[in-house]
N, C-alpha and C positions, 0 to 999 in steps of 0.2 A: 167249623174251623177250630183246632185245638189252641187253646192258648197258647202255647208258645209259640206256634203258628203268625201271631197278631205283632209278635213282640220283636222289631228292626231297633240291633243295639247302633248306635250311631259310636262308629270306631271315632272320634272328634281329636284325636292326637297329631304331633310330627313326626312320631318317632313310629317305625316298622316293627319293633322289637317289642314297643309297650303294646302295641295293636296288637299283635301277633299273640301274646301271653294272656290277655285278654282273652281273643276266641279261643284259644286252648281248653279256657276255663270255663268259660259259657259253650263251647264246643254239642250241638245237639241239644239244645235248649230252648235257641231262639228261631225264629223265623229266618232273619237274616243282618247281616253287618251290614252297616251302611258305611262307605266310601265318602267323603265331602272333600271339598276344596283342599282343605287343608293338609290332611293326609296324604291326597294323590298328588299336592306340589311339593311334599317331602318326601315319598318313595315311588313315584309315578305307578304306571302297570304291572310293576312287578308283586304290587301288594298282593292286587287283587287276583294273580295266579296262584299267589301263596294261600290267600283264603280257600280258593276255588278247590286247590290240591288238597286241602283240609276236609272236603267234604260240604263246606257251606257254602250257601246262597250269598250274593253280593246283591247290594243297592246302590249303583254307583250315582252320587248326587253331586253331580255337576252343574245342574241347570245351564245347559245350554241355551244360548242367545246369540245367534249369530246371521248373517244373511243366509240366505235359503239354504246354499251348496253349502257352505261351508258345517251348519248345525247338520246336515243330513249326513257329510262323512265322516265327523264326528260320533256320531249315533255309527254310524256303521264299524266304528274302529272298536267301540262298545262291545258292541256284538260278538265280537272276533274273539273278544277278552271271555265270555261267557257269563256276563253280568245278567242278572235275573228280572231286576227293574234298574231305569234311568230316568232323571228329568231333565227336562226342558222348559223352558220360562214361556209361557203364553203370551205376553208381551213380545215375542218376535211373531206373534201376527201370523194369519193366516197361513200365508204360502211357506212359514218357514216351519210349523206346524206338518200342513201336507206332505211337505218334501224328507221331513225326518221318517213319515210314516211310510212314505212312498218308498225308501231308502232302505227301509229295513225288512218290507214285503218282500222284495227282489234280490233277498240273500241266497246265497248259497244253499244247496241242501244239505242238511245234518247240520246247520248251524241254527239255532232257535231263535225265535224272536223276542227280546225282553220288553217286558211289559213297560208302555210309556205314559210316564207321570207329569200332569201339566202342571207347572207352579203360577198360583194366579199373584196373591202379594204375597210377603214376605211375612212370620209372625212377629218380626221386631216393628212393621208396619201401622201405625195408625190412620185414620183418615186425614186429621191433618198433615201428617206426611206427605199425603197423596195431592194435597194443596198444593204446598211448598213446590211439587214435580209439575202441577200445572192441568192435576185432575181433578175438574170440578163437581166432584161427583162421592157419594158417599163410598165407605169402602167395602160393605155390602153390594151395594149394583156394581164396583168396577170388580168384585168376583163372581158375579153372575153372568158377565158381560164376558167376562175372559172365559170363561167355564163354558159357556155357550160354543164358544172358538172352536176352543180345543176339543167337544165335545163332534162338533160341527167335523171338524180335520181327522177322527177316529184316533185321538189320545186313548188311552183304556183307563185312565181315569185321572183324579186332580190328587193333590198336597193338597191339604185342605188344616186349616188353624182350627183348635178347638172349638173356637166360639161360630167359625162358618158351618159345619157340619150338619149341622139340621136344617141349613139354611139348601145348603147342595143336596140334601136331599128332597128338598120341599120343591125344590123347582128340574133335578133331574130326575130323582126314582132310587130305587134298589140298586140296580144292576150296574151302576157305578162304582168302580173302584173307589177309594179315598182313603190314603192315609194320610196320617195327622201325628206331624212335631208338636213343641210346644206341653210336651206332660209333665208332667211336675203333681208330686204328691202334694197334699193339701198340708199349706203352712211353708214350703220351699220358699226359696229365692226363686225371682222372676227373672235372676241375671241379665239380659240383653234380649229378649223375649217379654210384648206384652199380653199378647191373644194367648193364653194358655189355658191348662183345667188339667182337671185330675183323671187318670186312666177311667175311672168310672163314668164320670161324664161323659166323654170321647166315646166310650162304645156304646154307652145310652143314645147318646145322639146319632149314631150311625157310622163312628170311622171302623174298619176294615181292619188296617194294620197303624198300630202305635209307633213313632220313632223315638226313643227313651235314650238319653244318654246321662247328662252327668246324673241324674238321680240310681243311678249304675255305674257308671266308668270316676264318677268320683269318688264311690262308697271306700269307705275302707275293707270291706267285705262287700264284691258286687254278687258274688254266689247268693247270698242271702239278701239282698236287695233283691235281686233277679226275684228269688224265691215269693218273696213279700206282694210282689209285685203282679207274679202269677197267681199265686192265692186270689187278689183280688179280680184279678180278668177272671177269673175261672168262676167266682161267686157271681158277679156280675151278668158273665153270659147264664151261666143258672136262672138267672131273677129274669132275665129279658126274655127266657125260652118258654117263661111258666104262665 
């Protein structure tokens, strides 16, 4: 996989206009923009036709969680848009797992199927968090345990936090998708993220595709961030090939 290949910039704005100017800039760069909450509750669908008509790949990051039907035609309205990956929260459990997959098997033809991302916790997440919610359980096994799930339901792979990574690999294998938020060069701010690490470690441990934003979309120069950024994936996958 080429480096930039690895590299999903998380468009993390409100505004259409600043996103927009943005992929212009990183336009053939990156692997893909990613789509989240925020953005899509400021410009809904229409963003992600503009990216698409752009030539780029979209990551639309919704995490769905919903009862069964409801998370599976959502997933299907995805589709429609021509988003390249989505996720969906593991904690809607099995059957709503199934049914998003079952849902998107049975499209249309000549419309593809984006690749589905199971989010097991959150990287703002710690174990005592998971107390507080009423999970007695460390937060290592309640990601192994949901990763099994969604593994179980034919997800094509997990969200995975820096620090789980090797851990998803040690109990599923290779042939796991996994991308992983939470990068941050070495010395950042941890801003509202605590599982984090540095692009280097991420793909030493085994993530797939990086999700990078403000260490990018904050820069005063993201071209050259970008730039910085690849150098090192690129040196990285080197040392791991050898």
């Amino acid at each position: 996989m080429k480096a930039k290949d690895r590299i999903i910039v998380a468009l993390d704005y409100d505004s259409g206009a600043e996103s927009l100017n943005l992929v212009k800039l990183l336009k053939g760069k990156v692997g893909f923009f990613k789509v989240g909450s925020q953005l899509f509750s400021a410009e809904g669908p229409s963003i992600i036709k503009k990216i698409i008509e752009m030539g780029e790949r979209v990551f639309l990051d919704l995490k769905f969680h919903d009862i069964p039907n409801t998370a599976a035609k959502s997933a299907q309205v995805a589709q429609k848009m021509g988003v390249s990956m989505l996720t969906i929260h593991t904690s809607g459990g099995f059957r709503m797992m199934s049914a998003v997959m079952s849902a998107l098997s049975f499209s249309k033809p000549g419309i593809k199927r984006p690749l589905v991302l199971g989010v097991t916790t959150l990287t703002s997440l710690e174990t005592s968090d998971l107390q507080k919610l009423g999970i007695q359980d460390t937060l290592s096994n309640q990601v192994v345990r949901l990763g099994s799930l969604a593994i179980e339901a034919g997800l094509d792979g997990l969200v995975a936090a820096p620090t789980e990574v090797s851990l998803i690999r040690r109990h599923f294998g290779s042939s796991l998708l996994v991308i992983t938020p939470g990068i941050r060069p070495s010395g950042s701010p941890l801003n509202d993220q605590y599982r984090v690490a540095t692009a280097t470690a991420s793909i030493k441990a085994g993530s797939d595709h990086l999700v990078i934003g403000r260490p990018i979309t904050a820069s005063s120069n993201p071209v050259f961030a970008l730039k910085k950024i690849l150098a090192t994936i690129q040196k990285t996958d080197e040392q791991t090939e050898l």
